[in-house]
C-alpha positions as protocol buffer text, in pm:
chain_id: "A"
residue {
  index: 1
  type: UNK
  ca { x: 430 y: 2446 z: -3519 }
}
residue {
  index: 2
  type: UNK
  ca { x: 120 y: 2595 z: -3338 }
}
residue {
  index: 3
  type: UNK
  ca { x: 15 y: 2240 z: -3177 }
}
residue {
  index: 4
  type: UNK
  ca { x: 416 y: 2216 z: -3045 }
}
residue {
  index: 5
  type: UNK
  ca { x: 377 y: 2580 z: -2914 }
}
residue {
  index: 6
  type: UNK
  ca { x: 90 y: 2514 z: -2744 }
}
residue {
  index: 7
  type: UNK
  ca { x: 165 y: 2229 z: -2585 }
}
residue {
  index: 8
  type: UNK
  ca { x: 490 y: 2402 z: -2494 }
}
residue {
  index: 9
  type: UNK
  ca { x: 272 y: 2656 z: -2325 }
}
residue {
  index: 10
  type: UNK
  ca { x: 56 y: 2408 z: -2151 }
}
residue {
  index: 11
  type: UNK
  ca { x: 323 y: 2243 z: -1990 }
}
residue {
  index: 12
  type: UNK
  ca { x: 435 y: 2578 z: -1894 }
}
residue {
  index: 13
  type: UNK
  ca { x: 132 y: 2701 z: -1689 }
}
residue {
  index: 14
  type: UNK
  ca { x: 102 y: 2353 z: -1541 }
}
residue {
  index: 15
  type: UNK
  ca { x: 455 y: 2343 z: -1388 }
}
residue {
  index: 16
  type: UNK
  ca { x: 362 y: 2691 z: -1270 }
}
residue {
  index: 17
  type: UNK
  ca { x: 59 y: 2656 z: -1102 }
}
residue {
  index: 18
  type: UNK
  ca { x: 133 y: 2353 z: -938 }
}
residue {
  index: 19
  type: UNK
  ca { x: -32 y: 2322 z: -542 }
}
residue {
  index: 20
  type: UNK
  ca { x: 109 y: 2073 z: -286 }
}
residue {
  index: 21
  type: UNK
  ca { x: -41 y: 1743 z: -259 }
}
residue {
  index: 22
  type: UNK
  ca { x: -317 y: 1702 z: -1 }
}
residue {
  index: 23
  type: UNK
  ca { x: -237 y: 1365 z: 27 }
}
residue {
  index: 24
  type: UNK
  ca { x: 73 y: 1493 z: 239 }
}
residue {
  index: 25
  type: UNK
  ca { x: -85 y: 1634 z: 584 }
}
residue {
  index: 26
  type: UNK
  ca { x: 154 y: 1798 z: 795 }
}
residue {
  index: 27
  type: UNK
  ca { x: 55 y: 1789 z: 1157 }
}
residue {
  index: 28
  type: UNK
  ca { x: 112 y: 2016 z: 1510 }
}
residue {
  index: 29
  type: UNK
  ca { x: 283 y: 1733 z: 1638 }
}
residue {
  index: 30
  type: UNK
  ca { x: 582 y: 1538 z: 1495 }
}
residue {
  index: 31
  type: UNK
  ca { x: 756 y: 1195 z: 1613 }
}
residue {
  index: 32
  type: UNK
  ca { x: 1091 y: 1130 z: 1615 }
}
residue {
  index: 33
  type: UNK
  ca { x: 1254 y: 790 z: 1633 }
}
residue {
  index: 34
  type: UNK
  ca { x: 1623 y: 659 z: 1660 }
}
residue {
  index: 35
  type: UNK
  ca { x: 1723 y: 407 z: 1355 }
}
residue {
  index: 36
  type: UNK
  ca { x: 2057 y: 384 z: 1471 }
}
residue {
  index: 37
  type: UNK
  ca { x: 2372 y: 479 z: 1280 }
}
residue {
  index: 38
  type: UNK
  ca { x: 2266 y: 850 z: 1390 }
}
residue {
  index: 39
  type: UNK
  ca { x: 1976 y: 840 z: 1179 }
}
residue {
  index: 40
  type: UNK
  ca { x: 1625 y: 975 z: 1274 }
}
residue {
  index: 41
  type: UNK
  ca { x: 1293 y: 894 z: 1150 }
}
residue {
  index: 42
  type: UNK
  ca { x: 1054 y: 1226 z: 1159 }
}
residue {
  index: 43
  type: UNK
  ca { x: 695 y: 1193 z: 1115 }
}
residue {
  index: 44
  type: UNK
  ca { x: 564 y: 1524 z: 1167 }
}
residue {
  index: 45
  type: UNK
  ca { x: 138 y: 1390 z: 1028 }
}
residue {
  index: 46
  type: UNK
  ca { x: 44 y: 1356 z: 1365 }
}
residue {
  index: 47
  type: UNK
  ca { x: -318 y: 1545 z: 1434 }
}
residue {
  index: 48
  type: UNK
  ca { x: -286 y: 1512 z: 1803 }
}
residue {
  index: 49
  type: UNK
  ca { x: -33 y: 1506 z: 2100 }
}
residue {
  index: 50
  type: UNK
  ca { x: -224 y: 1171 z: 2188 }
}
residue {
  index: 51
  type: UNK
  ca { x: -143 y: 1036 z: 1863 }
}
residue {
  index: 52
  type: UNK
  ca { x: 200 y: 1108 z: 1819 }
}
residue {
  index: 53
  type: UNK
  ca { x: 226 y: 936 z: 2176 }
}
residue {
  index: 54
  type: UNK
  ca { x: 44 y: 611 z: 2049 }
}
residue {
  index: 55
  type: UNK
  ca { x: 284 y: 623 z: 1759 }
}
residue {
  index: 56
  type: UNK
  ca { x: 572 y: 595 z: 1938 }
}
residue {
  index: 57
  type: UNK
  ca { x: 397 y: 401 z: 2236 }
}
residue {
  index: 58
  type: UNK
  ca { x: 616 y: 13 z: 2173 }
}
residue {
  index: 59
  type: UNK
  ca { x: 924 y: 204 z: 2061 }
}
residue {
  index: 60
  type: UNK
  ca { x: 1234 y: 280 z: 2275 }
}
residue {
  index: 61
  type: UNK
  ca { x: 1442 y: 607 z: 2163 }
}
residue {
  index: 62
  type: UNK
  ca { x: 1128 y: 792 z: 2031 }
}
residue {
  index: 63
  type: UNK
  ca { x: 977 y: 1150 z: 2112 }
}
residue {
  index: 64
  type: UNK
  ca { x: 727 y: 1373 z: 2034 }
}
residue {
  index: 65
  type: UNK
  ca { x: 747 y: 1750 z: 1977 }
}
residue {
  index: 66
  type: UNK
  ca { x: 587 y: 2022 z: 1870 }
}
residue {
  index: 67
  type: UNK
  ca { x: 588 y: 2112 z: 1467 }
}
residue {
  index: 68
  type: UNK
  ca { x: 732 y: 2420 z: 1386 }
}
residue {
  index: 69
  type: UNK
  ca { x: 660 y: 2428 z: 1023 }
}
residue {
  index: 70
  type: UNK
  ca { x: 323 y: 2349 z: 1121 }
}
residue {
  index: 71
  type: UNK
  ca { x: 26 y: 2629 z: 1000 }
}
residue {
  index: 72
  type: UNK
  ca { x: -345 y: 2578 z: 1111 }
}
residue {
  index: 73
  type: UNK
  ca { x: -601 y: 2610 z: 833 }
}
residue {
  index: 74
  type: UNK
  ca { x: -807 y: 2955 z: 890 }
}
residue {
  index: 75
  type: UNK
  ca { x: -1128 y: 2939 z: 1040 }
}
residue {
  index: 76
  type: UNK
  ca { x: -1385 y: 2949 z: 775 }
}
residue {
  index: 77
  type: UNK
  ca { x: -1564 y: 3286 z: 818 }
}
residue {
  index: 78
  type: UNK
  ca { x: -1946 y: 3287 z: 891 }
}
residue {
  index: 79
  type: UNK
  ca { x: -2160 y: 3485 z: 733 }
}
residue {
  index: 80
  type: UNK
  ca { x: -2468 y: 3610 z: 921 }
}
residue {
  index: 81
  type: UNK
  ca { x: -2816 y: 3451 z: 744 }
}
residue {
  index: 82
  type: UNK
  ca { x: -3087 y: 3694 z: 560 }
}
residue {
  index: 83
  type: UNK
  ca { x: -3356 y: 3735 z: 734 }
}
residue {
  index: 84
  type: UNK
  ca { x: -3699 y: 3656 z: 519 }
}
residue {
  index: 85
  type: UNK
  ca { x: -3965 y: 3973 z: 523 }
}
């Protein structure tokens, strides 16, 4: 009964505390292509105007824009170094 709680409780806080993947990288810039049938591919991983343009370069009915979901990483904040006496 305690083992089957606990694991209960495990699972629990996992579920819970789960972060996004990093594997996922969402970009400033996202490209858009036409499938057809009215569909759109969106690929909004793209680090750089430049490479959003490469990614569409050999493909008619494509686009880039900006992300709007996108959120840069803070700057990491510098702390001044200790002087020795």
């Amino acid at each position: 009964m305690r083992v089957a709680l606990l694991i209960l409780v495990l699972a629990v806080a996992s579920i819970g505390s789960a972060a996004p993947s990093l594997a996922y990288y969402e970009g400033p810039w996202c490209a858009h292509r036409q499938m057809g049938g009215g569909f759109v591919e969106n690929n909004c991983g793209m680090r750089s105007y430049e490479q959003c343009r490469a990614n569409i370069f050999a493909t008619g009915g494509a686009w880039c824009t900006q992300n709007p979901r996108y959120i840069p990483s803070p700057a990491p904040v510098r702390r001044k170094a200790k002087r020795a006496r």
